[in-house]
C-alpha positions as CSV (number, residue, x, y, z in Angstrom):
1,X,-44.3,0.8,-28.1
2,X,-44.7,4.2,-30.0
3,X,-47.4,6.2,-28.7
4,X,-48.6,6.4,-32.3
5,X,-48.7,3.1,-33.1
6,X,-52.0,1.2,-33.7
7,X,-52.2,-1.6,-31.3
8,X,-51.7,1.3,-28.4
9,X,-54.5,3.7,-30.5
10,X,-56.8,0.5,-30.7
11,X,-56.4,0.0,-27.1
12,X,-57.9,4.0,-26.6
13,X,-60.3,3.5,-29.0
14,X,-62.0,0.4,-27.8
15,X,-64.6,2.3,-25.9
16,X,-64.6,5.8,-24.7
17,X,-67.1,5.3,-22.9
18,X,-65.8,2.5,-20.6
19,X,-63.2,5.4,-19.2
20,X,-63.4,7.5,-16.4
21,X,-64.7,11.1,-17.4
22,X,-61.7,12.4,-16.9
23,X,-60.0,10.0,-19.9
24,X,-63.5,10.6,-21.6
25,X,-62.6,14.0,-22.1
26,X,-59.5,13.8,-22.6
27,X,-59.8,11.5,-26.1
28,X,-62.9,13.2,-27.3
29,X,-60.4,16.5,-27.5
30,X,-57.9,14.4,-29.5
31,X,-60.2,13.8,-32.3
32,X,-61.1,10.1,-30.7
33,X,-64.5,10.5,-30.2
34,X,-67.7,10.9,-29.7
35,X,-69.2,7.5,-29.6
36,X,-72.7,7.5,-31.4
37,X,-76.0,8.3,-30.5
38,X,-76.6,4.7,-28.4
39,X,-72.9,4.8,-26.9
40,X,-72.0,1.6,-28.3
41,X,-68.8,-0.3,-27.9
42,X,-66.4,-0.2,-31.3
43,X,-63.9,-2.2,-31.4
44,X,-62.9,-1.0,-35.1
45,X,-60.3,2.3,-35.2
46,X,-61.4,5.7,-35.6
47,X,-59.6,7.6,-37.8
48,X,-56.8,9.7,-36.2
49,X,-54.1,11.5,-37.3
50,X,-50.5,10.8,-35.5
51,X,-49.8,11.5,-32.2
52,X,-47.1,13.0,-30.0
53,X,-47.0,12.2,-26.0
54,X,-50.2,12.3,-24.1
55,X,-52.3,12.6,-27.5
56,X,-52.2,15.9,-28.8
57,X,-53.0,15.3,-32.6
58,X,-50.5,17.2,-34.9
59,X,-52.8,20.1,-36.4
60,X,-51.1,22.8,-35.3
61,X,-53.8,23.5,-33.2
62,X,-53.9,23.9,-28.8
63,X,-56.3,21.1,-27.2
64,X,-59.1,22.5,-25.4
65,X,-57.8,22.0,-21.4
66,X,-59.2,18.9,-20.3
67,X,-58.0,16.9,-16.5
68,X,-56.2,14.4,-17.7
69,X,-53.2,16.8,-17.8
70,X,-49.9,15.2,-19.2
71,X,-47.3,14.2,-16.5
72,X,-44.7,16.9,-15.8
73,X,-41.1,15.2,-15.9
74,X,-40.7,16.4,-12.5
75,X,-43.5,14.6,-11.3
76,X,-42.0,10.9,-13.2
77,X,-41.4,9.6,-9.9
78,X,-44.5,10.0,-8.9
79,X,-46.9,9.0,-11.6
80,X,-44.6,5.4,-11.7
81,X,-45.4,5.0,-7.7
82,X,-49.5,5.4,-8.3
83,X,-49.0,3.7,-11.6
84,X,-47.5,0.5,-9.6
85,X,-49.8,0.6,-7.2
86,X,-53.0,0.5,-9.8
87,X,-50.8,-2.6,-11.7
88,X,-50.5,-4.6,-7.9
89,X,-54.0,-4.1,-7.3
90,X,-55.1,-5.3,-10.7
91,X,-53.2,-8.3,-10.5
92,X,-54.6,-9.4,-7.0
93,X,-58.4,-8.9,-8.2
94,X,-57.6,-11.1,-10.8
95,X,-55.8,-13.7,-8.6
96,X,-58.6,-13.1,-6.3
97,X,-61.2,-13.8,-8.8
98,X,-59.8,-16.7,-10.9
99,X,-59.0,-18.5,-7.7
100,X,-63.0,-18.3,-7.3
101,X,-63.3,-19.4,-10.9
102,X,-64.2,-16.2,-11.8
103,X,-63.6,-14.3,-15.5
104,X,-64.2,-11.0,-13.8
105,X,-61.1,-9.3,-15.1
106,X,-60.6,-11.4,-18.0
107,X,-64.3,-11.0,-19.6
108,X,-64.4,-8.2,-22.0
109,X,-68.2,-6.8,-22.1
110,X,-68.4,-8.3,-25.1
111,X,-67.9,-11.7,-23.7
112,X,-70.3,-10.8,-20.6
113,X,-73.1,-10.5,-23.5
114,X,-72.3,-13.6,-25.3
115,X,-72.7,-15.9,-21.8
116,X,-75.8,-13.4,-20.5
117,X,-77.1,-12.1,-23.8
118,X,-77.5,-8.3,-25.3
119,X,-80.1,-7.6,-22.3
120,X,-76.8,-7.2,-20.6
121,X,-75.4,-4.7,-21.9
122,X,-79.2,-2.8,-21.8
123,X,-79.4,-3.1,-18.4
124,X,-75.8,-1.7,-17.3
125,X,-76.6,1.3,-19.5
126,X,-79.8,1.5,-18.0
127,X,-78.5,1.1,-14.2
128,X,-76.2,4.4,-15.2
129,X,-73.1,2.7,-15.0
130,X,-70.3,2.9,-17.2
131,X,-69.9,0.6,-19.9
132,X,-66.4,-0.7,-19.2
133,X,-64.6,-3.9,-18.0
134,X,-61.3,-5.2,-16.7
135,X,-59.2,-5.8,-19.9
136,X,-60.2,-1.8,-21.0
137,X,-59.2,-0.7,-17.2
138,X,-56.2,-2.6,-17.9
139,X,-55.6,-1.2,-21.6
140,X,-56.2,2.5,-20.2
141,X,-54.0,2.3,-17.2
142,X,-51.2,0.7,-19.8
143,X,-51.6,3.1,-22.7
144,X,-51.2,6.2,-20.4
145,X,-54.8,7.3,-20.5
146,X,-55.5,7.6,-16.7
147,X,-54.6,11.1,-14.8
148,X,-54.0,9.8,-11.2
149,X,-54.7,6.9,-9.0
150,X,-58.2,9.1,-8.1
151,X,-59.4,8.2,-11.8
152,X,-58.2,4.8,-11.5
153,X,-60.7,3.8,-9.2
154,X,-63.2,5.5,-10.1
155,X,-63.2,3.1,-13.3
156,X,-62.4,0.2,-10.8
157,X,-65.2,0.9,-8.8
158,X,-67.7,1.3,-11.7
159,X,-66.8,-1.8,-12.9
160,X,-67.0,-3.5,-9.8
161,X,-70.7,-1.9,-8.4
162,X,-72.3,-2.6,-12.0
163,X,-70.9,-6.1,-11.5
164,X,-72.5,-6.5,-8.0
165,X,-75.5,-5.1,-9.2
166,X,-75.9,-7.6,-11.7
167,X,-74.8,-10.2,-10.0
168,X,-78.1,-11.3,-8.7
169,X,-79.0,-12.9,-11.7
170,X,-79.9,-16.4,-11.3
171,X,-78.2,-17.5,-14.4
172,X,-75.1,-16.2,-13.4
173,X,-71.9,-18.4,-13.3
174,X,-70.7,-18.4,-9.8
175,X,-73.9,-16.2,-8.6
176,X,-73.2,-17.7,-5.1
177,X,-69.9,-16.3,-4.4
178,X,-69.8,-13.4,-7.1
179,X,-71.6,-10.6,-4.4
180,X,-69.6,-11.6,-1.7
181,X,-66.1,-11.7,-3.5
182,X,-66.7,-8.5,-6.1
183,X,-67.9,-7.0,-2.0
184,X,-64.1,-7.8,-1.3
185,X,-62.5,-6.1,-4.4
186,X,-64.8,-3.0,-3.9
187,X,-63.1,-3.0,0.1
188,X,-59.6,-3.5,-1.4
189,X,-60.1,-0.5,-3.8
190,X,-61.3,1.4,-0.8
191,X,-58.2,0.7,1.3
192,X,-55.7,2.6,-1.2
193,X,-57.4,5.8,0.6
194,X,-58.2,7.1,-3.3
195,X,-58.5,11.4,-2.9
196,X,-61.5,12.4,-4.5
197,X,-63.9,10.5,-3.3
198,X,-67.3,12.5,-2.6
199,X,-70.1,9.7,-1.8
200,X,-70.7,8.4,1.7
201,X,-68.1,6.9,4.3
202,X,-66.8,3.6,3.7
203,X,-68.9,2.3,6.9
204,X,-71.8,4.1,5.9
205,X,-71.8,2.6,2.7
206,X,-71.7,-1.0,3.4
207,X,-74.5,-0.3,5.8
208,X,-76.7,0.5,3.7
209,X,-75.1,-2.4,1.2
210,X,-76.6,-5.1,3.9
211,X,-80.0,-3.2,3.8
212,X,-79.9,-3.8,-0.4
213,X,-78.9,-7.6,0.0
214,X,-81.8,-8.1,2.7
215,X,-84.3,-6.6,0.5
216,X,-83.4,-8.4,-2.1
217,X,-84.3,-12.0,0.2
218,X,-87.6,-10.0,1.7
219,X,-90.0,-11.4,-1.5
220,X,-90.4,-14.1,-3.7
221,X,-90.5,-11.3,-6.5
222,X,-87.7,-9.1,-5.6
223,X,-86.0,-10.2,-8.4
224,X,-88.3,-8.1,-10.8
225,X,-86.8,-5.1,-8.6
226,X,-83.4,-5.9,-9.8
227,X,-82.5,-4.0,-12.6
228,X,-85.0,-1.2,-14.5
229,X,-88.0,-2.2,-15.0
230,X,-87.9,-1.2,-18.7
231,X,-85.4,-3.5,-19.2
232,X,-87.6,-6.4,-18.5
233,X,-89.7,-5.7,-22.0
234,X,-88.3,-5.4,-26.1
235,X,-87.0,-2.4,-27.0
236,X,-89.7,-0.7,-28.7
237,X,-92.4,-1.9,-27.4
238,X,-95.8,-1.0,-26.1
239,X,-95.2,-2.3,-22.2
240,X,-91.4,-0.5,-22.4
241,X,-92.9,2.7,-23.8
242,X,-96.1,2.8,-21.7
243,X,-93.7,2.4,-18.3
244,X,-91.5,4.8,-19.5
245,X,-94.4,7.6,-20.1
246,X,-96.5,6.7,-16.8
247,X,-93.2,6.8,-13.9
248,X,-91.0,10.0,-14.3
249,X,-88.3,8.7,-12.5
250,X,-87.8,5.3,-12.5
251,X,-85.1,3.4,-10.0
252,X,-84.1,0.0,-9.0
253,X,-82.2,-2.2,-7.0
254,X,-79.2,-2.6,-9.1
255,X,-79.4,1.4,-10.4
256,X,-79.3,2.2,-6.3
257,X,-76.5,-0.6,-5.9
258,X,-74.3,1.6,-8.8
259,X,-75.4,5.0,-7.4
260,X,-74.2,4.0,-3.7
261,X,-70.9,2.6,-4.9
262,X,-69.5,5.6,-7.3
263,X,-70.5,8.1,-5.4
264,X,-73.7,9.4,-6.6
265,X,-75.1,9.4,-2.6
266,X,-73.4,11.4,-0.4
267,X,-75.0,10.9,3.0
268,X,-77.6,8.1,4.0
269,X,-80.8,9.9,3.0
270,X,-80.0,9.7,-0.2
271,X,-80.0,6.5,-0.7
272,X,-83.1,6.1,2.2
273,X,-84.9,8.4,-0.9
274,X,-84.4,6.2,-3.7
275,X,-85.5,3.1,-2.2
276,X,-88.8,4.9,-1.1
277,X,-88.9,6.2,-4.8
278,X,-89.0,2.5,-6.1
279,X,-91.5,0.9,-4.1
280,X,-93.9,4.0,-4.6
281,X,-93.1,3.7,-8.2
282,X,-94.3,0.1,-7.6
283,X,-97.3,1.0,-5.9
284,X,-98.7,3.9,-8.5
285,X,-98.1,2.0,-11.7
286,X,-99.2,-1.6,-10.7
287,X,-101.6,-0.2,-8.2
288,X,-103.6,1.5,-10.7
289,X,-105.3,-2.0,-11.9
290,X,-105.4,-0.5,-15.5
291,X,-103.8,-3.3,-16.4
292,X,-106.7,-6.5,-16.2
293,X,-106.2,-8.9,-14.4
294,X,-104.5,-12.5,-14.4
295,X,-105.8,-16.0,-15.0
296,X,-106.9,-16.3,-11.3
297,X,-108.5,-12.8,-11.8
298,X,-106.4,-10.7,-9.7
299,X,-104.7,-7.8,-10.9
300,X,-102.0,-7.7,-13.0
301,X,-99.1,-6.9,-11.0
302,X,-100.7,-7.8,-7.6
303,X,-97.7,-9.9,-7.0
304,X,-95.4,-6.6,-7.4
305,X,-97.6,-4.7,-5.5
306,X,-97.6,-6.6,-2.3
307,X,-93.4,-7.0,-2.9
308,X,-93.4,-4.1,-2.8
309,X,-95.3,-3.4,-0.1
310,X,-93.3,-6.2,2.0
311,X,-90.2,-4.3,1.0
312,X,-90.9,-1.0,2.3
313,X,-91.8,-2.2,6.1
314,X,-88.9,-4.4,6.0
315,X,-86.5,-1.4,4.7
316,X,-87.8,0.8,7.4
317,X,-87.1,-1.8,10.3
318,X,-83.7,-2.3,8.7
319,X,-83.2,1.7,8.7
320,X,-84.6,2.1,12.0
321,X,-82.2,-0.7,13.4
322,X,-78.8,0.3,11.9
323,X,-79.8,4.3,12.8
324,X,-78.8,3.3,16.8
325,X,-75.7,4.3,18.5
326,X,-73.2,2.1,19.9
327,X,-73.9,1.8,23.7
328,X,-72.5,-1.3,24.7
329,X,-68.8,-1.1,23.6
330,X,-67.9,-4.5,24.9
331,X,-69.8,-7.7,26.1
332,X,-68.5,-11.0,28.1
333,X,-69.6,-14.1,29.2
334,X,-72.3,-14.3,31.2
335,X,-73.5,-10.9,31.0
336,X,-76.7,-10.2,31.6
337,X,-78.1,-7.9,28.6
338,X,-81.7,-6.6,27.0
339,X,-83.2,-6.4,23.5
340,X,-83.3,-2.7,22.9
341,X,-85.6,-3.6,19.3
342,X,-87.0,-6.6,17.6
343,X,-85.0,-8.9,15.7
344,X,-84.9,-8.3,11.9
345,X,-84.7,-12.3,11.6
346,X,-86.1,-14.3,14.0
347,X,-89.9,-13.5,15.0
348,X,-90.3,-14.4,18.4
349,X,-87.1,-12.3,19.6
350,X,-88.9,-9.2,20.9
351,X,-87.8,-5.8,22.1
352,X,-87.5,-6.2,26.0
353,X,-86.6,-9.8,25.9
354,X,-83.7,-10.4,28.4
355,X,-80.4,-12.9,28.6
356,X,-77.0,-14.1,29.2
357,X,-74.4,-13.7,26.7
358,X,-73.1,-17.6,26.2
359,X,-70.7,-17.0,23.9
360,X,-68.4,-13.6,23.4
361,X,-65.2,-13.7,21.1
362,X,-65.0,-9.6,20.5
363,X,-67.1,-9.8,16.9
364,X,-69.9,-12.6,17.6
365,X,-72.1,-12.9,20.2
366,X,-74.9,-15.1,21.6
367,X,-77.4,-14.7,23.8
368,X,-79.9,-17.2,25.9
369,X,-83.3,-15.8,26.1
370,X,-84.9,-16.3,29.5
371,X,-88.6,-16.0,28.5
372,X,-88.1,-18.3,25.0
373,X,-86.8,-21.7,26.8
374,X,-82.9,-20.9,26.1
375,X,-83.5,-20.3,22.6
376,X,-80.6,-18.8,21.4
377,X,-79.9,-15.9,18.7
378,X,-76.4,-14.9,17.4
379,X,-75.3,-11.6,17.1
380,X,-72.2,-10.1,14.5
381,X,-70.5,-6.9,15.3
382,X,-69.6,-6.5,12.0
383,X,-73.0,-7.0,10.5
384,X,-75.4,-4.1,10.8
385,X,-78.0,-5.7,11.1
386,X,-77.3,-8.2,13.9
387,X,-75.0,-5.4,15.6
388,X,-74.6,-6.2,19.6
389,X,-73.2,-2.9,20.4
390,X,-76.5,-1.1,19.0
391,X,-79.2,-4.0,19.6
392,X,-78.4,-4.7,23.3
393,X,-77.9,-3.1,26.3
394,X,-75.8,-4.2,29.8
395,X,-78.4,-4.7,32.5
């Protein structure tokens, strides 16, 4: 295909906003850009001149320096290894998702709006992610218009977190299994050790992932916590204005889902900062009762207000619990052991309890409780939240 031709320039053109910033950059000096004012997707051309390799449009004038700096010839073999990698990986999402019956790679955003409506498109700008989708990953990586494997997954991994983010959303096709298998793609894109990467460490991370999901289960109304608020009203109106000019910085689940999986938080107190920022967002705008009150003459937003209020003490146990060390490295059968906290799940499993470890396979663990009949609670290694090496201790 000549790098001028149109199919390969209507692949570039699609969206410059669903690349990387790198390719952003890179296209807007070419003459392909900028999108307008509301960054929407075009799928009509832009009107280009021809090009030689790697874009430069034939003006007679230099390109302004950009990253996405053209492949040396010397450096052939190289770009064709990272290049193969990116095309393996791509092809085992997909496998990965269609064999879940999932469109994830195959859905343009265009389609996602057609099955979930325009609101979908609202709230991926609003979460601060990158409007972008598999078949544009796929068209960029193709076309020539992605600098290194580093920018590769960036776009991969802003794909993939505002598809977890959204993925809560009980309408969703497959909303049972889409968090948990989109979890696995973002691990698979992690496991190419991608240079670059600035936010927090891979365990970290999904730490503070299993604090998110829990949240999200603490309240009945969690779901209103989702995505931004403003994105729950019309556009232009009253409600939608009025939230916007009374909270300064507004912040959600799904925009703290995005920020913790591209990179935006680079240590845990970050993130421990943005969830505090969103329930005392919570508290000062629905706590005001400036807002009348309900049918059963209650406040308006009283059902927000105590969410959000159940969130908060449940986020600080779940912080205060995955903050301990490892102390117990290894535990066997019949091992006597003691509750160093409260459990996050089951009530009557206190701090101080004591009992025998009746089952041990190296990840999951159970434990009789003397003072509770027998009762038994399981415990998962690889869960933070239900960690063994951090929750009990050898007596």
């Amino acid at each position: 295909m000549g790098i001028g031709s149109t199919s390969f320039s209507t692949a570039l053109c699609v969206s410059l906003k669903s690349y990387s910033a790198e390719a952003q950059s890179f296209w807007t000096h070419q003459g392909l850009g900028p999108l307008d004012a509301d960054g929407a997707i075009t799928k009509s051309m832009i009107p280009y001149a021809d090009f030689n390799p790697y874009g430069t449009v034939l003006t007679g004038e230099t390109p302004a320096s950009t990253h996405c700096t053209p492949p040396q010839p010397s450096g052939a073999a190289a770009e064709a290894a990272w290049v193969d990698v990116a095309r393996r990986l791509l092809a085992s999402l997909q496998q990965q998702a269609e064999s879940n019956g999932l469109r994830l790679w195959s859905d343009t955003i265009e389609d996602r709006a057609l099955v979930d409506g325009p609101r979908f498109i609202d709230v991926a700008k609003a979460m601060g992610g990158q409007l972008i989708d598999g078949p544009h990953i796929r068209s960029c990586l193709e076309g020539g218009a992605v600098a290194d494997l580093a920018s590769f997954c960036a776009d991969v991994r802003c794909f993939l977190a505002v598809t977890l983010a959204y993925s809560g959303k009980p309408t969703d096709i497959g909303n049972m299994i889409t968090p948990q298998i989109v979890a696995e793609q973002l691990r698979a894109v992690e496991s190419l050790g991608e240079t670059g990467w600035r936010g927090m460490p891979e365990d970290e991370r999904w730490r503070c992932q299993a604090i998110l999901d829990n949240l999200r289960r603490a309240s009945e109304s969690t779901h209103f916590f989702s995505f931004p608020v403003v994105t729950y009203y019309e556009k232009h109106s009253a409600m939608r204005a009025h939230y916007a000019d009374a909270i300064a910085t507004p912040v959600d689940l799904g925009t703290i889902t995005v920020r913790l999986h591209t990179g935006v938080y680079t240590e845990r107190d970050e993130f421990a900062s943005d969830v505090h920022l969103m329930i005392a967002n919570c508290l000062t705008y629905w706590g005001a009762q400036a807002h009348g009150t309900d049918e059963n003459g209650l406040p308006v937003g009283h059902a927000y207000v105590a969410c959000a209020k159940e969130m908060g003490s449940a986020f600080d146990a779940a912080l205060a619990i995955t903050s301990l060390p490892v102390i117990t490295p290894s535990l066997s059968l019949g091992d006597r052991v003691r509750a160093l906290s409260d459990s996050y799940y089951t009530p009557w499993r206190k701090a101080g309890d004591v009992g025998t470890v009746t089952k041990s396979d190296g990840r999951v663990v159970e434990v009789s409780w003397d003072a509770h009949g027998g009762k038994t609670t399981p415990f998962d290694r690889t869960h933070p939240l239900i960690d063994w090496q951090s929750i009990l201790a050898l007596m």
